[in-house]
N, C-alpha and C positions, 0 to 999 in steps of 0.2 A: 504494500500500500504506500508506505512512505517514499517509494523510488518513484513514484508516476510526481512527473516537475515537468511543467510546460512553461515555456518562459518567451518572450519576443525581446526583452531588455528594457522592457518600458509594463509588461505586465507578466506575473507568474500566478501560476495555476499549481495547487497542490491540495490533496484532499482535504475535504473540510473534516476538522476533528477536535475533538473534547477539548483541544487549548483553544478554540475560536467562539467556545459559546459568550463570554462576556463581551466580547466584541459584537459577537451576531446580537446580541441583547441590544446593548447601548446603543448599535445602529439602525435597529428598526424602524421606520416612523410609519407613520398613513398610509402614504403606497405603497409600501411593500406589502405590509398588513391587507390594504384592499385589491391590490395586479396580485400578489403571490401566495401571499400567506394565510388568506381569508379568515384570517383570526390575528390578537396579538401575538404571540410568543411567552410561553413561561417559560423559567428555569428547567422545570421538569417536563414536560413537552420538547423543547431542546435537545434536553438531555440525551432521551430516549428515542431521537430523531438522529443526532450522532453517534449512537449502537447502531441504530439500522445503517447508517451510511458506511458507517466501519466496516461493520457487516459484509454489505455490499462487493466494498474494494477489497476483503478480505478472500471471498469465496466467487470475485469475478459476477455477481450479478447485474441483470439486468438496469439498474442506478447506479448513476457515479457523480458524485456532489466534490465540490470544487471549489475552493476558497480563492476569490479572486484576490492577488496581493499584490501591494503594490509598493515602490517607495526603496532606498538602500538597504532598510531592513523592515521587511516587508513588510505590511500593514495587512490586515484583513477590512478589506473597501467593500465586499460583497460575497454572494456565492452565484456560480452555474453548475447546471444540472443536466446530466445527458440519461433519457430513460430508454433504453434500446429496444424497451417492451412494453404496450400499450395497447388498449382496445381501439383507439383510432390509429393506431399508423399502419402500415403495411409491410410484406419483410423488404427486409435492408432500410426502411425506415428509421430514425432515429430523434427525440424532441428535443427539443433544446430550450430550456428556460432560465433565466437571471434575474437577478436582483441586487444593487448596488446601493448602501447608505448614503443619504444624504450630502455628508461631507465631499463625497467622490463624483457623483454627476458632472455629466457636464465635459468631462475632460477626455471622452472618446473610450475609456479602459474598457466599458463590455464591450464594443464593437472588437477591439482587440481580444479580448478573452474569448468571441463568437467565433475569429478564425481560428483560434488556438484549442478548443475546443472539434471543431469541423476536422479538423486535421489528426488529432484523435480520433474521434471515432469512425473517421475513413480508414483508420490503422487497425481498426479491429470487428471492420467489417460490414462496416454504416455505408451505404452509397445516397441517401438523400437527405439532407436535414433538417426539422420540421419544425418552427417555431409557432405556437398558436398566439396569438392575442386579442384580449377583449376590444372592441373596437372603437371604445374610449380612450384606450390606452395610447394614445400619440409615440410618446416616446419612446417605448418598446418596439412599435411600428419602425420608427426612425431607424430602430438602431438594426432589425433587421434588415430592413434594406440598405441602407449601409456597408453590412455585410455581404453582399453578393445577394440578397432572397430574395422571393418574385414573389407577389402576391398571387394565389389561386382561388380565392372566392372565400367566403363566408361557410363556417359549417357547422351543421349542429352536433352539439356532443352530449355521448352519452349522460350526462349530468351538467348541469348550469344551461349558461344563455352559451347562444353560437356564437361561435368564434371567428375572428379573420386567420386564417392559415398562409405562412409562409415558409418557401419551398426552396433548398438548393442543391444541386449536384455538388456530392464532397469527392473530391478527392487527396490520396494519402500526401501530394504533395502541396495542400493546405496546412495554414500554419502560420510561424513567426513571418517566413517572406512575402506571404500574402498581407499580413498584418503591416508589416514593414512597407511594402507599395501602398498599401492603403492611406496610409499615413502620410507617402512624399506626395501622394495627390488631393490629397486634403478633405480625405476620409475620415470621418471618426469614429 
């Protein structure tokens, strides 16, 4: 678990785990609570949220949670989330969701953690990658497309209101240099 490091030099990726819950706490606010988390967050809700993520990277399951860091020693600015297994995707499907504190917005880092992520999971077997979002959500929109994603329409899901889905072809050689071009054209 601890060896999976994805890094562009400007953002790392490493699993989210039991040292990031008081960071994840303090930087909750609204939106995260209302695009991700559909609840606030407790200490023990947390908790037992980073066993299952453990879990997860431990026995290679289908979640992989992802503490976005950032900074010379690194910060926990947010988390991403890749679920290789879902009742809406399709195989070689893979979803992709974030979430970034407050303090961190604004400065392009998910757009960077989305290709550094894509590029995982085309290394282990992902060929499209699905971000859904509520169609309030502006900024999540943004930052998918941003990323490379195309919008494919509106869809309803098995629970909640429908979604806008966005779609891209991953491949293994996605990553830091994608991230890195994106960046000198004034991507974020």
């Amino acid at each position: 678990m601890d060896q999976v490091r994805l890094s562009d030099g400007v953002v790392t990726l490493t699993p989210f785990r039991a040292a990031d819950i008081d960071a994840h706490l303090a930087g909750e606010d609204e939106l995260l609570v209302r695009w991700l988390n559909g609840g606030p967050s407790t200490r023990a809700g947390t908790e037992e949220y980073v066993q299952r993520c453990t879990a997860q990277w431990v026995y290679r399951g289908p979640a992989r949670v992802f503490g976005i860091r950032t900074g010379p020693e690194p910060v926990l600015a947010g988390t991403i989330d890749l679920r290789f297994a879902m009742p809406c995707l399709a195989p070689g499907q893979v979803n992709i969701a974030y979430g970034l504190y407050p303090a961190w917005r604004g400065r392009g880092l998910v757009t960077r953690a989305v290709h550094l992520v894509c590029g995982y999971a085309a290394r282990e077997g992902a060929s499209e990658g699905v971000i859904r979002v509520d169609p309030e959500n502006h900024a999540s929109a943004a930052v998918a497309r941003r990323a490379g994603f195309r919008y494919s329409g509106r869809v309803a899901e098995p629970t909640g209101p429908p979604l806008d889905r966005y779609v891209r072809e991953l491949a293994v050689g996605d990553g830091p240099a994608r991230a890195r071009t994106a960046a000198v054209v004034g991507v974020r």
